[in-house]
C-alpha positions as CSV (number, residue, x, y, z in Angstrom):
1,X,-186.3,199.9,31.1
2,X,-184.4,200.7,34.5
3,X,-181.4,200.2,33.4
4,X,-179.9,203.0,31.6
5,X,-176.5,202.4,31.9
6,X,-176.6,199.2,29.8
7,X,-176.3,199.6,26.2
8,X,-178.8,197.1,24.3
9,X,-178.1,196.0,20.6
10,X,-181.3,193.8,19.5
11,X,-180.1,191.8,16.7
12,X,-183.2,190.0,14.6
13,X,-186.1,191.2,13.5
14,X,-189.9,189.6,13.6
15,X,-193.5,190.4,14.6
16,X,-193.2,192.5,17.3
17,X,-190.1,194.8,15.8
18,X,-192.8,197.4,14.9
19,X,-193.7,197.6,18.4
20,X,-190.0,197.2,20.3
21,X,-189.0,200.3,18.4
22,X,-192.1,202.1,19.0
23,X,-191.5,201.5,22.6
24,X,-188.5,202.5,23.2
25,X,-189.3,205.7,21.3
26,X,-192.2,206.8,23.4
27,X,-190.2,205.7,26.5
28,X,-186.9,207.5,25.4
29,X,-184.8,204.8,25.3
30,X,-181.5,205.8,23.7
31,X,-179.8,202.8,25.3
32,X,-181.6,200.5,22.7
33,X,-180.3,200.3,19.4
34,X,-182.3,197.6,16.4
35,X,-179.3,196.1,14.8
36,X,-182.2,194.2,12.2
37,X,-180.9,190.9,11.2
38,X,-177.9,189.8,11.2
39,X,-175.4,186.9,10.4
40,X,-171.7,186.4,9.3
41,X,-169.0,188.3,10.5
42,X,-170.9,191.8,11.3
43,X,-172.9,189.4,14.1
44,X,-170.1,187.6,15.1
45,X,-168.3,191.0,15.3
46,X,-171.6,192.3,17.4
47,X,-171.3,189.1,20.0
48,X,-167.5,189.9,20.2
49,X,-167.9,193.0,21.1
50,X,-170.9,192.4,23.6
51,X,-170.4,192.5,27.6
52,X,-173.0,190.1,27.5
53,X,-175.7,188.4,25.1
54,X,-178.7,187.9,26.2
55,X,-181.1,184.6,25.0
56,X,-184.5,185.7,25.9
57,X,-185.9,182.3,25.2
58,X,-189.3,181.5,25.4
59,X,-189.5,178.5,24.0
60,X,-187.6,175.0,25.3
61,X,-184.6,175.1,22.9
62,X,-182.2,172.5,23.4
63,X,-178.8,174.0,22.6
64,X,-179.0,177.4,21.1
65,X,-176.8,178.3,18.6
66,X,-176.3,181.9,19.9
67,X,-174.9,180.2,23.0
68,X,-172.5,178.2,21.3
69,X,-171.3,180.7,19.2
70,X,-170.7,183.3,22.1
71,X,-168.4,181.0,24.3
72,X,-166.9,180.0,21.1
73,X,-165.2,183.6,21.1
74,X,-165.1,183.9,24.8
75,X,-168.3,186.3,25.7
76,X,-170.3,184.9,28.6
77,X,-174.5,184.6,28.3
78,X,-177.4,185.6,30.5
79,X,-180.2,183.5,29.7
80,X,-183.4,182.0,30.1
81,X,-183.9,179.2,32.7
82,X,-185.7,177.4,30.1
83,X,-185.2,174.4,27.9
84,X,-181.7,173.1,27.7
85,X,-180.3,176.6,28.3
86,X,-180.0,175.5,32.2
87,X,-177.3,172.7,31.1
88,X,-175.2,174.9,29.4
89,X,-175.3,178.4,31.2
90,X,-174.0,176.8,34.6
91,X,-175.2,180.2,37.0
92,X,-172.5,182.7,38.2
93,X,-169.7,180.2,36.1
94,X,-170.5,181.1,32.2
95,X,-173.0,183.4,32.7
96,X,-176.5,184.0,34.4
97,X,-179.8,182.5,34.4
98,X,-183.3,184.1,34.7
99,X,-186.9,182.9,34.8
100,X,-188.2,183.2,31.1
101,X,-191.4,185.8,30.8
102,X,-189.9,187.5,34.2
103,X,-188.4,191.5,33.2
104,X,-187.9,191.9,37.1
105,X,-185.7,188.6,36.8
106,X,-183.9,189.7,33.7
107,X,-183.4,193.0,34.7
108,X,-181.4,191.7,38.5
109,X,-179.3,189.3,36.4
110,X,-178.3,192.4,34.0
111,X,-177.7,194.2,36.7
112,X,-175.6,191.8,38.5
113,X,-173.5,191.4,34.9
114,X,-172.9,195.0,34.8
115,X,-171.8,194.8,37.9
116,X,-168.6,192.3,37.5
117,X,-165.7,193.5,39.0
118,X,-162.7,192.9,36.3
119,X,-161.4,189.8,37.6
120,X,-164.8,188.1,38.0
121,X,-165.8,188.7,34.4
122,X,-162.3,187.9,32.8
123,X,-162.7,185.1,34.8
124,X,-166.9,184.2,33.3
125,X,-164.8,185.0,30.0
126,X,-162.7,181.9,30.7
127,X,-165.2,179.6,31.9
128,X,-167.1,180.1,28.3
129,X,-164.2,179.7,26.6
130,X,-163.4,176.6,28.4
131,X,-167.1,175.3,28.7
132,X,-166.9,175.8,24.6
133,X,-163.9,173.6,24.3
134,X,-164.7,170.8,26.8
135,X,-168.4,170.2,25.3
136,X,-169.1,171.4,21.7
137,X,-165.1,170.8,20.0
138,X,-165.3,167.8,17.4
139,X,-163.3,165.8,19.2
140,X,-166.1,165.2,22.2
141,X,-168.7,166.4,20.6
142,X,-168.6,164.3,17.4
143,X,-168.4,161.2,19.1
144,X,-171.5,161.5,21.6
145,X,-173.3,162.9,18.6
146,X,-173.0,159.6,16.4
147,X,-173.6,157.4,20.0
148,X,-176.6,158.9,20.4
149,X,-177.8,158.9,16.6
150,X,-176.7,154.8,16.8
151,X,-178.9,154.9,20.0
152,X,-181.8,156.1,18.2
153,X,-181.2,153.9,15.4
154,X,-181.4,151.0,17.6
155,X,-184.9,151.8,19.5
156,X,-188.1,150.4,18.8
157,X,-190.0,152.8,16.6
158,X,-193.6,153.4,17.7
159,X,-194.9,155.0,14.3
160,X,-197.0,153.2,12.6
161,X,-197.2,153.6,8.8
């Protein structure tokens, strides 16, 4: 709400899908539309063709998938300043960041996202794309992967049988 210029797609469903939907109806919200689940290529055609996704996260993931996958093809994130989402959504570079639980938070950030000149989001567009090369290709990523599995390996376990 308050933005009605933005187009929303919700992709997923859950517990509170009832609910969402009955919202925006009583509230006229024809800027929402309720995708339901997705996965394959009609989501990765839904994140390619997003401005923006959003990762609403409530809970202190350590490297969202979404994320990944939306650099991967270039489209920058606004997401929650929770979790490990701060270490890979670097704010104003790959996207933005917003307190988690805070609507008045969100809703600034989405503002300020749809209000990127050209240049600045072609340029957000980059930084994803880059940001997706430089930490999650095999070539980097594989390697601190196994050092930190060999890492684990090596430290004193503290659970008892």
């Amino acid at each position: 709400n308050g933005l009605p210029s933005c187009r929303l797609k919700v992709a997923g469903t859950g517990p509170q899908e009832t609910e969402l939907k009955r919202y925006a109806a009583e509230h006229g919200l024809s800027n929402v539309d309720f995708c339901g689940y997705q996965t394959g290529e009609p989501l990765a055609t839904l994140v390619r063709n997003a401005r923006f996704i959003v990762v609403p996260s409530e809970c202190y993931e350590n490297n969202p998938m979404s994320i990944i996958e939306a650099y991967a093809i270039g489209t920058p994130v606004v997401g929650a300043n929770i979790g490990g989402i701060p270490e890979i959504v670097p704010e104003g570079v790959t996207g933005f960041r917003f307190e988690s639980r805070n609507a008045d938070d969100l809703r600034v950030k989405l503002a300020a996202a749809a209000h990127l000149s050209a240049d600045e989001y072609a340029a957000m567009q980059h930084a994803a794309l880059a940001f997706a090369r430089e930490h999650f290709n095999t070539e980097n990523y594989y390697p601190r992967l196994i050092a930190f599995y060999r890492q684990c390996m090596k430290a004193p376990s503290t659970a008892r049988p």
